[in-house]
N, C-alpha and C positions, 0 to 999 in steps of 0.2 A: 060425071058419075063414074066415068069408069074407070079414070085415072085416080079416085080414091080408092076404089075396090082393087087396081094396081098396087096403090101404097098399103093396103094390108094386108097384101100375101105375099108381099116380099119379106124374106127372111132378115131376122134385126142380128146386124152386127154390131162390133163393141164391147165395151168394161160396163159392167151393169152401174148404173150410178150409185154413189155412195150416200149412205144416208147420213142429212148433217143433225143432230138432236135440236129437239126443241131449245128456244132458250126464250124466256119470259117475257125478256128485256125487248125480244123487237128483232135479235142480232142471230145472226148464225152462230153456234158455237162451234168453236175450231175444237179439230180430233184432236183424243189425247196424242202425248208425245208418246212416240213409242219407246218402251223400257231398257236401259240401257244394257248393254252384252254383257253377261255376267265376267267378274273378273279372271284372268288367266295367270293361272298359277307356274312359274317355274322351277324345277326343281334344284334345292342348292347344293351345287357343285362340291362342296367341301362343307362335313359335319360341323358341328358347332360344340365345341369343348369349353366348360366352362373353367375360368381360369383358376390356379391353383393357390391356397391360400401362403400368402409369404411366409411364415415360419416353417411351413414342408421344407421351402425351397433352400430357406436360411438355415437349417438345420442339416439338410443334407451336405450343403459346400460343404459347412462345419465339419460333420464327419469324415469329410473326402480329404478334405486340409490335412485332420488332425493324422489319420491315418498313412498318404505323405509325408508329413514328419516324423512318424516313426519308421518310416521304412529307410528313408536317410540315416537317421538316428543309428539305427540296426545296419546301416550298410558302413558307416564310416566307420561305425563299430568294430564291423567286421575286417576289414580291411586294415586297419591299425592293429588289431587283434594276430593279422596273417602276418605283418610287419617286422612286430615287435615278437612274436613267437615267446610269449611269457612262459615261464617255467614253474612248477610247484617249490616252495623251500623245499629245504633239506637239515632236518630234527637229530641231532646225534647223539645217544645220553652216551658221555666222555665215561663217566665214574659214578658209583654206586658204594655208600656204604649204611651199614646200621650198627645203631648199637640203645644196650637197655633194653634189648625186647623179654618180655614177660607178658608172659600169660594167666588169667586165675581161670578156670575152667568149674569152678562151681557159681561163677558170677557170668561166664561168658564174656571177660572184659581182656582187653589188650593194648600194652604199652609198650611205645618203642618210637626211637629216633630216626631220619633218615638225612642222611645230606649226597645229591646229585645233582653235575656239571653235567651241563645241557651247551650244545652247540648247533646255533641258526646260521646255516649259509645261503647266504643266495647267488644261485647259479645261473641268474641272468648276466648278457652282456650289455644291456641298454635300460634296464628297468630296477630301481629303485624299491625297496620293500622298507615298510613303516606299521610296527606293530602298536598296536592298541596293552592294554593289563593282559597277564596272562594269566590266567586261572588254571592250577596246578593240581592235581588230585592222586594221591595212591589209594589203591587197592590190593585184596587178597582175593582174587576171582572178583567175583562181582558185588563183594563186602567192602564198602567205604571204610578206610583207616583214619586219614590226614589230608587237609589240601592248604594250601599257600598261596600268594600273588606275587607274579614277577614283575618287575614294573615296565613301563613301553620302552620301545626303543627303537631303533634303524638301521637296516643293514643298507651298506651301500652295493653297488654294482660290483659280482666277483667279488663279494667279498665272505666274513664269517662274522660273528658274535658270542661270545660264550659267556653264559650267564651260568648261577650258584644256586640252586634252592636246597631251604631245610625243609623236612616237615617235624611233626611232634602229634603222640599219639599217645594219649593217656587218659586212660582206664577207659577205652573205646567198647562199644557191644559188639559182638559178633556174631553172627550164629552159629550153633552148637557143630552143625555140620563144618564150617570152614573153619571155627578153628580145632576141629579133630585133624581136621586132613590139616592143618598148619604145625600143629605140635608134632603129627608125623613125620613131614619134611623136615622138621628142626634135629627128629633124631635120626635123621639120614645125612644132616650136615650141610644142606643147604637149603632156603626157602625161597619161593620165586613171585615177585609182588606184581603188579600193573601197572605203570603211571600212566594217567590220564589228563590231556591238558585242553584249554579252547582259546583261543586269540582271535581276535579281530586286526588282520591283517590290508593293507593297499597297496597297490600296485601304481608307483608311480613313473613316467619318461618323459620330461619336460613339460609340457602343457595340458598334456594325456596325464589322466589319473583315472583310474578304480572306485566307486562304492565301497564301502568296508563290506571285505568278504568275509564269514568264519572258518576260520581253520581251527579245525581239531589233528588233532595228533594223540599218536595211541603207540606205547612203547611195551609190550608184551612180554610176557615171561621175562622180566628182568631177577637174575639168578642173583642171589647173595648168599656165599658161605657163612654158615653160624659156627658160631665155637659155643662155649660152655656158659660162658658168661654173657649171650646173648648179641656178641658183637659179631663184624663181620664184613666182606668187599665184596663187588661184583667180581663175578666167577664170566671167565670168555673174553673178556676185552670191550669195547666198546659196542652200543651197538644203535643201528639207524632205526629210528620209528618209523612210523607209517602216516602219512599226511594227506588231508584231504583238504578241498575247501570248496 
């Protein structure tokens, strides 16, 4: 008796037992498994760029390429440009004359001939000049009279060319203003015209060539004494126009 009354005041040590569930069948059922450690995220190292579609890519080279060849383009350019040191022509009207000029001033018309020797030099040492037609034009200020075509031609290196033109000017309009002030000069005994011309000109030195460039040329106050009968020469001697291109 008293070694039971000893086993139940002793203090119970221990894991308290686990309880197994019922199971129908006869059988202990085994504990659930327990639920797996949820998963463990890392974080990644280097963003995620989505890749870019190929025609950006192909279209850039493109650009970059094309852009490259023009700066080549532009630099042999340059360089052959510093080389060869091209020079502007040089325009000379030789000789100037007129003749048959009349006027009717109640029509505002005017008639008159011109024939002038024109001299192209070219003052390069290495480069070659090749003119296109040249389209020839006088005026009285800024009143169109007559224009002509000279035909192409080519100067070589140091060298010159002198070419003829006519013009012809019959029963032209004018306005009333330019030709007062032209019958005035007439009776002071000289009247002074404009020749105006445009060429398509190139620049050629062996393998090197030019685009056709325009050159215009502008021969100013070109003087010619009148006599009575309408005729007349250039008054000064020769003189050089002015060239651009």
């Amino acid at each position: 008796m008293s070694s039971s009354t000893d086993d139940r005041n002793k203090p119970v040590t221990g894991y308290p037992a686990t309880a197994v569930p019922y199971n129908p069948n006869g059988y202990p059922q085994a504990a659930a498994a327990a639920a797996p450690p949820p998963p463990t995220t890392t974080p990644n190292p280097q963003p995620y760029y989505p890749p870019r579609p190929r025609n950006t890519t192909f279209l850039r080279r493109l650009i970059i390429a094309g852009i490259a060849a023009l700066l080549i383009v532009g630099a042999i350019t340059f360089i052959v440009w510093i080389v060869l040191r091209p020079k502007l022509p040089v325009v000379i009207l030789s000789s100037a004359s007129l003749t048959s000029l009349s006027a009717n001033s109640s029509l505002s018309q005017l008639s008159a001939n011109w024939d002038v020797s024109l001299l192209f030099r070219n003052p390069n040492n290495k480069i070659k000049l090749f003119y296109d037609q040249i389209d020839a034009s006088v005026f009285y200020r800024s009143d169109f009279l007559a224009d002509t075509a000279l035909p192409p031609m080519y100067v070589a290196k140091r060298n010159e060319t002198r070419l003829a033109a006519g013009f012809s000017a019959r029963s032209v309009y004018v306005s009333d203003k330019a030709l007062r002030a032209l019958l005035d000069e007439r009776g002071r005994g000289a009247v002074s015209f404009n020749l105006r011309m445009l060429a398509g000109v190139r620049f050629k030195a062996g393998a090197w060539r030019t685009r056709r460039r325009l050159m215009r040329v502008f021969c100013g106050d070109v003087k010619i004494g009148v006599s009575s009968n309408g005729a007349g020469a250039l008054i000064g001697g020769a003189k050089e126009c002015e060239v651009s291109v």
